[in-house]
Each structure stands twice: as C-alpha cells, then as structure tokens.
C-alpha positions, 0 to 999 in steps of 0.5 A: 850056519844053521844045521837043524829045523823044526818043520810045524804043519798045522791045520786051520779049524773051518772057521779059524783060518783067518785067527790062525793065519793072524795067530803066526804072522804075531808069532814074529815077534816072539821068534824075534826075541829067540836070541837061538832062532836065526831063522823063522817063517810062517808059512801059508799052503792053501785055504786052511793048511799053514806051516811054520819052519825054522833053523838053528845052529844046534840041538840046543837052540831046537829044544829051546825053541820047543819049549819057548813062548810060541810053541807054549802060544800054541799049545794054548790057543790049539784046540780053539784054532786047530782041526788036529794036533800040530805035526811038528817033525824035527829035520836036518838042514842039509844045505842053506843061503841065508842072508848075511 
C-alpha cells in the first residue's frame, strides 16, 4: 500500500507550454522503470500550470524517486521549460484505491 507522495507543480514558460506537456507524458517511461514507484501521473491544471504526483510504499522509494532519472530530466531541462523553480512538496498519502 502506498503511504507517501510526491506533489510536484511546475509552471510552463510562455512559449513552452506544449515542450513541458511532451517533456511529462516521456517521463512514463522512466516512471515505468522505477521498480519503487507504483504510482505516477502527469497532470495538466490549465494553459500553463502542470503537475506530477506519485506514491509509494515508504520513504525509501521517496528519496529514490527524488534523486532518480526524472527528477535529474527536469533539473536539466528547468530553466528551458520553467517560469519558476518546481514546488515539489512531500505529502502523506491518507487513504488510496488502486488497481489491482
């Protein structure tokens, strides 16, 4: 069962909207191969306000995650595709439904 979570929001350069947007829908296959990330969305507010939240078992998986390929993806391509830094929080998961 998942008991934590990453809650990422990231906010589109004017101009970028549509590289970030391609940019998080590639960042399922890294999150794919992230044997200690169950679960992962990229997620889409309005025009230029995007999202990414995912869960997992424990605060190992956390910290993995965090220091994994798509948080390093992002950190490099940040100042090309971000108005601002990412506010990524860390959050306890409180109740879940999951497939499966």
């Amino acid at each position: 069962m998942v008991k934590l979570a990453l809650f990422a929001r990231l906010e589109a350069k004017p101009g970028q909207e549509a590289a970030l947007q391609t940019f998080l829908e590639s960042g399922l296959a890294l999150a794919n191969a992230e044997s200690l990330t169950p679960v992962w969305f990229a997620l889409r507010f309005g025009a230029s306000t995007f999202g990414i939240f995912d869960a997992f078992a424990d605060e190992i998986g956390r910290e993995a995650h965090l220091n994994g390929s798509i948080a390093a993806a992002l950190m490099a391509r940040a100042d090309e595709l971000l108005a601002e830094p990412p506010r990524i929080e860390k959050v306890d998961v409180l109740a879940a439904k999951l497939p499966g």
